[in-house]
N, C-alpha and C positions, 0 to 999 in steps of 0.2 A: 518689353523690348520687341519691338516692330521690324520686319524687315522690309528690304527696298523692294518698292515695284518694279517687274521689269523695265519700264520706262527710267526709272533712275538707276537703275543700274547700266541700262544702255549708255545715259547718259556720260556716265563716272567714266565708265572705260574707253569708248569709243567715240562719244561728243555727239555723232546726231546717226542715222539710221542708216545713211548710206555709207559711213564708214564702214558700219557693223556687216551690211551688206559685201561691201566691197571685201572685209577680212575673212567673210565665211564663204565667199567666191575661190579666194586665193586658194582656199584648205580641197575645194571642190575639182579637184581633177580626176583624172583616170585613175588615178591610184586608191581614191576612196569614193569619189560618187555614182550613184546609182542614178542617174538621170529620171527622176521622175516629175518632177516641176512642169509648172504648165509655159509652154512657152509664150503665150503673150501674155503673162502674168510676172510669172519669176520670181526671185527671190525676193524684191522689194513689196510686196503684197502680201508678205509671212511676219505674223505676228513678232514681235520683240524677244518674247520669251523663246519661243522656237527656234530663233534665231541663235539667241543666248546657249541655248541647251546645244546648240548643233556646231558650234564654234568650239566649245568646252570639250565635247566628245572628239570633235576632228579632230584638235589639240593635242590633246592625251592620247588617239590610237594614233597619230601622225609619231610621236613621241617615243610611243612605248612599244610600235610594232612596223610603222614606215607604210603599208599598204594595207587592202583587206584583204589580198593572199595571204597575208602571213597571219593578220587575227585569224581569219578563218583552221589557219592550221592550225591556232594555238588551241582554238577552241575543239579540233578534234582532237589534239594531243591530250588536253584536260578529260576528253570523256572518254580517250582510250577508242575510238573509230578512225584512226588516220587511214585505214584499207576501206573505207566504207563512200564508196564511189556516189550513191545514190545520197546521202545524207551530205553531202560533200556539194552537191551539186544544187540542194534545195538551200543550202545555205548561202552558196552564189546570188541565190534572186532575192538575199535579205539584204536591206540599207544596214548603213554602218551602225547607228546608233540600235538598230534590234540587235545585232552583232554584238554588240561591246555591252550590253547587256546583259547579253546569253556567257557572255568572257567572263562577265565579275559574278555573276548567280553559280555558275560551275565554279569557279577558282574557292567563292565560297561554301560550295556545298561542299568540294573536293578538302577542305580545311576544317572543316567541322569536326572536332573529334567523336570518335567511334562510341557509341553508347558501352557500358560493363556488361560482360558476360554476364550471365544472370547466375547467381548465388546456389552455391548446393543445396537439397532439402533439407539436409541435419541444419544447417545453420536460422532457418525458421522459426521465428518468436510460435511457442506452443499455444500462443490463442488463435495462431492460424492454423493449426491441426484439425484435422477434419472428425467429425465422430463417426460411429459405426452406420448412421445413416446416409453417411456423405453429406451433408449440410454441413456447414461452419456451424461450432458451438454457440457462438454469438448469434448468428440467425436464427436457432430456431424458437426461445421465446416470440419475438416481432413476429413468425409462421404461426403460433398461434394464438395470439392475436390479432391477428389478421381475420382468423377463420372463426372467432368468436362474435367478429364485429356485423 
């Protein structure tokens, strides 16, 4: 089972390249773009894929958050620094798609559940009891073995 190449996937959705062009323009305003494009270049000189990827991501933060003011606070709200001026502001000079990366790695780390407290010592399988050397009972034939070798 093969998937499509970016080129057929452009094609499926949008029919030829300046559509695709044209739709991840629309997404491209103040409200979400970081102007870094070369201007006598532009967006029609950006590969397919990239284009795909950056359409998908406006989409979804256009959707699920309206601007990159608001990711940006959700993403301080997730890691608990909404007062943190300085980290606030380096986040400013990040484009969207780093952003909304950094959204779903926190949201995921932040859902991860909490590893178990670690077990009392009474409850210790007794082949992990230590002997009067401190070496694990199990280790110290292989020690000398070792020293015989």
């Amino acid at each position: 089972m093969s998937s499509k190449t970016p080129l057929a996937l452009m094609k499926d959705k949008f029919g030829d390249k300046a559509k695709l062009v044209e739709a991840v323009e629309k997404l491209t305003g103040e409200d979400l773009w970081v102007a870094r494009t070369n201007k006598n270049k532009g967006l029609a000189h950006v590969s397919n894929a990239k284009l795909l990827r950056l359409h998908g991501i406006f989409t979804e933060v256009k959707g699920k958050f309206g601007t990159r003011e608001k990711l940006i606070d959700a993403i301080l709200e997730l890691e608990k620094r909404t007062k943190d001026a300085g980290y606030r502001a380096r986040l400013l000079e990040w484009p969207v798609p780093r952003l909304y990366d950094t959204y779903k790695s926190t949201a995921k780390r932040n859902a991860a559940p909490k590893p178990a407290a670690a077990k009392p010592a009474a409850a210790k399988p007794a082949a992990a009891k230590k002997t009067a050397a401190g070496a694990p009972a199990a280790a110290k034939p292989a020690k000398k073995a070792a020293k015989k070798a």
